[in-house]
C-alpha positions in Angstrom: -6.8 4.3 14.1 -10.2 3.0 12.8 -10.2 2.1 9.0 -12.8 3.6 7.1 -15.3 0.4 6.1 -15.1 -1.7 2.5 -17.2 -0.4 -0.2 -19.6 -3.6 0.2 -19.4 -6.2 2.7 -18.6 -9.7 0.8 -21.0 -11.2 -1.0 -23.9 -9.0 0.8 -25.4 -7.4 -2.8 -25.8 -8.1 -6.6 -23.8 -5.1 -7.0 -20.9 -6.4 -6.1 -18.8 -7.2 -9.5 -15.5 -7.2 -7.9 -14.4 -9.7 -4.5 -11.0 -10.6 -3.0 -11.5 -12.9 0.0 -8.6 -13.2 2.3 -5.8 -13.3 -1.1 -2.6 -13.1 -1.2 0.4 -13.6 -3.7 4.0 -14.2 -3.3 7.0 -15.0 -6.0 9.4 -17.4 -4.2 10.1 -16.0 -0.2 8.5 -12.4 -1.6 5.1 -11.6 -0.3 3.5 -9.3 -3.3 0.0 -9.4 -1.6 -0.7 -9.8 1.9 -4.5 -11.3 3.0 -6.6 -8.3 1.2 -10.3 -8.8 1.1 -12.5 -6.2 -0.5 -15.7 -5.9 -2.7 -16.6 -3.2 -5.0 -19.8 -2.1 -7.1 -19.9 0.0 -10.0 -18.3 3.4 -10.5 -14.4 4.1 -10.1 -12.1 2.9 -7.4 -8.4 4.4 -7.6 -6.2 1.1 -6.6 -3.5 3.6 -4.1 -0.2 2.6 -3.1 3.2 3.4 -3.6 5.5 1.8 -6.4 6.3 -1.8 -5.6 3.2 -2.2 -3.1 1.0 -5.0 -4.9 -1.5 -3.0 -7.0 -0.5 -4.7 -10.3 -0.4 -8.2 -8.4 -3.7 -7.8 -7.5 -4.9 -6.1 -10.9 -3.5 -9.2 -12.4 -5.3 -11.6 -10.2 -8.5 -9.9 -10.9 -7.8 -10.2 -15.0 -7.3 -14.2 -14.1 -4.0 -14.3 -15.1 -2.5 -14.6 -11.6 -3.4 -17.4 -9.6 -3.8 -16.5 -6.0 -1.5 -18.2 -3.0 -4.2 -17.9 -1.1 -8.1 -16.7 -0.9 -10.1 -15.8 -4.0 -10.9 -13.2 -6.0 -14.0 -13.0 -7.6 -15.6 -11.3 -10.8 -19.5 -11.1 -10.9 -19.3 -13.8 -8.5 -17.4 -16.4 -10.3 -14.1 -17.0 -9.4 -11.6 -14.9 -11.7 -8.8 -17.8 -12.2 -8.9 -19.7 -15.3 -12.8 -18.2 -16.0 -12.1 -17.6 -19.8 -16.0 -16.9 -19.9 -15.4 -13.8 -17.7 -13.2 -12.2 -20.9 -17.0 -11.5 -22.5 -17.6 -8.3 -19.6 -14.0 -7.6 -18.7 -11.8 -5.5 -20.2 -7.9 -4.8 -18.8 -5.1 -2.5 -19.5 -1.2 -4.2 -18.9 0.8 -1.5 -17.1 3.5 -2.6 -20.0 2.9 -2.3 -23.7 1.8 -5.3 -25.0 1.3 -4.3 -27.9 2.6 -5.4 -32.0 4.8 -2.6 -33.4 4.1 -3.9 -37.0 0.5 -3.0 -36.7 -1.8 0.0 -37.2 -3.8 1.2 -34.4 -6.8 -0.1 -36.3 -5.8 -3.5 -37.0 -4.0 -4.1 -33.3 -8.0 -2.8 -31.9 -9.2 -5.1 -35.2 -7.9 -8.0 -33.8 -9.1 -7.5 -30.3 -12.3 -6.8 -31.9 -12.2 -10.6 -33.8 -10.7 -12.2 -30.5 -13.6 -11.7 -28.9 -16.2 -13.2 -31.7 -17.9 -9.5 -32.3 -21.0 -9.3 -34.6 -19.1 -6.4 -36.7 -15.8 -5.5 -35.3 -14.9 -2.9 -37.7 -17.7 -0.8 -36.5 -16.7 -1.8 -32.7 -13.1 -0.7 -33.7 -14.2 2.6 -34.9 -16.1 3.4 -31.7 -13.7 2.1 -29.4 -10.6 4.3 -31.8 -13.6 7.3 -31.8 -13.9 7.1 -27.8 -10.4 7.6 -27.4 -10.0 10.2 -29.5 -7.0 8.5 -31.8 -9.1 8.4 -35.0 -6.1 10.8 -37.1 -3.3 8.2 -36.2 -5.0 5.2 -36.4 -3.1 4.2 -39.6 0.2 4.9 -38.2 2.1 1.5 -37.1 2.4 1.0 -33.4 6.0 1.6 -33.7 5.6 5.0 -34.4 3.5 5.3 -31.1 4.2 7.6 -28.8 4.2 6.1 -25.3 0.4 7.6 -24.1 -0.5 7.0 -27.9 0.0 3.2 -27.1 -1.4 4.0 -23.6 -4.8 4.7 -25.3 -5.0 2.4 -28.2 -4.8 0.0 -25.1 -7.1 1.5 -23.9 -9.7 1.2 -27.1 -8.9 -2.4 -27.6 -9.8 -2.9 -23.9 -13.3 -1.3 -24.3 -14.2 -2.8 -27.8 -16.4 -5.4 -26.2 -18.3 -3.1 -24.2 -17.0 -4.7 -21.1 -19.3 -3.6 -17.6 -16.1 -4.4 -15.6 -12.8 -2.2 -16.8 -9.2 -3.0 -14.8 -6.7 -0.6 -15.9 -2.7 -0.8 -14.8 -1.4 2.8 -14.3 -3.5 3.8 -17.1 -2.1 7.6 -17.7 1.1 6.9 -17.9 3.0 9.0 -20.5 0.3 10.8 -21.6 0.3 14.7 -21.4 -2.3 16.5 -20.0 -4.4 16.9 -22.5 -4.7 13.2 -23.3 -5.1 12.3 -19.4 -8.1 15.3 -19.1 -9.7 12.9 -22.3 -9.2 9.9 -20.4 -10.4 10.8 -17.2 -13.6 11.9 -19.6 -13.7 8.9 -20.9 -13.7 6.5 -17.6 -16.4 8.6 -16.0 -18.9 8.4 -18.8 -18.1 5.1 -18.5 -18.6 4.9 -15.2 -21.8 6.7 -15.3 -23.5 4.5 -17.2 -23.0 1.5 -14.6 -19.7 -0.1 -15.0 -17.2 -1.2 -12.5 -13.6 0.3 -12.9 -10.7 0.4 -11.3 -7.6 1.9 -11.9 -4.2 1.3 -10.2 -1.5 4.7 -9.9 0.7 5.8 -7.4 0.3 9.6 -8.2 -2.0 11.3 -5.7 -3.6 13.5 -8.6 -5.2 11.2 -10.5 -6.7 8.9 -8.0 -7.9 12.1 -6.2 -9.5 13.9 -9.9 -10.9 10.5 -10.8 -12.3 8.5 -7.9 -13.7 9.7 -4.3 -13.7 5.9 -3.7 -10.0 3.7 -2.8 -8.4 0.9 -1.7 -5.1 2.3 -0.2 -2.1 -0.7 -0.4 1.4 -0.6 1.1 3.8 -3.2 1.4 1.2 -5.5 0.2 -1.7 -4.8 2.8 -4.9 -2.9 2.5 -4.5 -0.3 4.8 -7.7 1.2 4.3 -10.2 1.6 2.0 -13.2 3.6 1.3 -14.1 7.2 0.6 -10.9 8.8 1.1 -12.2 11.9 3.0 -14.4 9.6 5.2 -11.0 7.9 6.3 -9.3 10.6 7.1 -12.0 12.1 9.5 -11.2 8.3 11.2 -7.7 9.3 11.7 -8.5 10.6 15.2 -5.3 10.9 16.4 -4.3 13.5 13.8 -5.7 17.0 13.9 -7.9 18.5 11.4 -7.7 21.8 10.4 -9.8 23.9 9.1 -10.3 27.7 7.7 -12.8 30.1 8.4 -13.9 33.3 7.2 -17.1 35.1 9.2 -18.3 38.7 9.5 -15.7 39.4 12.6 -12.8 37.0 12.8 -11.2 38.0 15.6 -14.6 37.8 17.7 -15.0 34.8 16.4 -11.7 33.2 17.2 -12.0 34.0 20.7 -15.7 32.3 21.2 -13.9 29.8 19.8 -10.5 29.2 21.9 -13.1 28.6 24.5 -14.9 25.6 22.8 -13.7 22.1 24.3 -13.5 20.6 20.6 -10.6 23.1 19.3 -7.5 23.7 20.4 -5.9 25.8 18.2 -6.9 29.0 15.8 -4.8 31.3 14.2 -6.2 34.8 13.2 -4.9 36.4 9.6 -5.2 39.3 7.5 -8.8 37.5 5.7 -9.6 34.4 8.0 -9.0 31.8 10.7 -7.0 28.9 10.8 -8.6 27.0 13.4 -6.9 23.1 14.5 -9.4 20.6 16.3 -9.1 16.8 16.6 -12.8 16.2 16.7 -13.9 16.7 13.0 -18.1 16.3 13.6 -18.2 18.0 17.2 -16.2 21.3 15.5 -18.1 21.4 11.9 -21.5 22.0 14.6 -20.1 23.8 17.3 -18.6 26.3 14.9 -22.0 27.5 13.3 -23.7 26.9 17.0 -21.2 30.0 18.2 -21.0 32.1 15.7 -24.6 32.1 15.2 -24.8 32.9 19.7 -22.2 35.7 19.0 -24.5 37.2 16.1 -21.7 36.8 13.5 -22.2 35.6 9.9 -20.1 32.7 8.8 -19.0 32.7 5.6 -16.9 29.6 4.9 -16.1 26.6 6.8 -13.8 24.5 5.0 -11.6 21.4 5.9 -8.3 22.5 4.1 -6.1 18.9 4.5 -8.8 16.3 3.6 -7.1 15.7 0.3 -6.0 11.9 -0.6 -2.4 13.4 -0.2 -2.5 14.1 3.5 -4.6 10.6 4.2 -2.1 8.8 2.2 1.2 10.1 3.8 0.1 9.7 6.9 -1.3 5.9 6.2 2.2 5.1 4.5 4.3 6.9 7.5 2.5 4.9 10.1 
């Protein structure tokens, strides 16, 4: 199988904010990261793998607090290791709490605010609380946090600076749905505006609601990476399938048995189910017939492109 190509190729634009060159990490005999290069620009990348597979390890290497084994990772071209100048445009979100129960949400984001030499960090702190919606329980001590109360108070006292580059460690953790929908709000206004984020998960709903763009990891490799859908229309040893509604289904199916680029359909009570390994040649030939057998298509639609299909079958294989 092909692998869909890497957002940027290194070093090859000023938009690139994000690098790893050939990096890896291990802890003693383990291998956390395995020789993962990548760039990335700004908008949202969902960071993809299963529990355990190195998307922290490389989150943390990106924040500079990880020191690669080998390779480097980059941030707006400067190496990210020990690059306490880089804290002015990043911020990052710890997968674990970090944070001081014996403080209100609005002196914990306070102090972030005064950490990183703001001109007025009370009114920084009240826009970062404001943009995460937490404004009615920013008095309460951290103690009496909820877990995806914490989750976004992180979350404020990452943004306070106004970073253009956001990292975020499993960022929806423990929050309900409500407070994710906000989030996910939140990060693409943000990302609208020009910033680079990514955000690490290992729950196919969010990366696929949040980001068209991804860097799929398992056991510490980058397995692929890239707009998920354009990856999966790679895996050319899997079939695609597809369904189809038209103005006579059953004519329709048989015109197209006959094409060389399908070789399957079912016919239903309302539409086709129609099964072809060649994704481009079938999404032409399909109008091309219909349109010789003077029948009106009325949908065409790729039902198993979702990040859920292309990342069980990356992780099976």
């Amino acid at each position: 199988m092909k692998t869909a190509s890497e957002t940027q190729p290194a070093g090859s634009s000023p938009a690139v904010t994000i690098e790893a060159v050939n990096v890896s990490h291990w802890y003693g005999n383990v291998v956390a990261v395995n020789d993962v290069s990548f760039s990335l620009g700004p908008g949202i990348t969902g960071l993809l793998g299963p529990n355990g597979a190195g998307k922290s390890t490389i989150l943390h290497m990106a924040a500079g607090f990880l020191r690669p084994s080998k390779g480097t990772v980059r941030i707006a071209g400067e190496g990210a290791w020990q690059n306490h100048e880089m804290y002015a445009s990043v911020g990052f979100v710890p997968e674990r709490e970090a944070v001081y129960p014996f403080l209100t949400g609005y002196q914990f984001v306070l102090l972030n605010a005064r950490l990183y030499g703001l001109s007025d960090p009370a009114d920084a702190t009240r826009r970062a609380i404001r943009a995460v919606a937490m404004e009615a329980a920013q008095e309460r001590r951290l103690g009496g946090y909820s877990k995806g109360m914490k989750q976004r108070l992180k979350v404020a006292a990452a943004i306070v600076h106004d970073p253009q580059i956001l990292l975020l460690d499993e960022p929806f953790n423990g929050t309900d749905p409500a407070q994710r929908l906000q989030m996910m709000d939140l990060l693409r206004r943000m990302a609208d505006e020009g910033r680079t984020i990514v955000f690490s998960s290992h729950i196919l709903d969010e990366v696929e609601r949040l980001a068209r763009n991804v860097l799929v990891i398992v056991a510490g490799r980058l397995v692929a990476s890239g707009d998920f859908r354009a990856i999966r229309r790679l895996m050319t040893d899997r079939p695609h399938t597809f369904t189809v509604q038209s103005s006579n289904n059953r004519r329709l199916a048989v015109a197209l048995v006959a094409d060389e680029s399908v070789f399957g359909v079912e016919l239903g009570d309302e539409h086709l189910t129609v099964r072809t390994s060649q994704f481009a040649d079938f999404t032409r030939a399909a109008p091309r017939i219909a349109r010789a057998e003077g029948i009106t298509l009325h949908e065409l639609l790729p039902t198993d492109e979702s990040l859920e299909s292309v990342f069980s079958y990356l992780v099976k294989r």
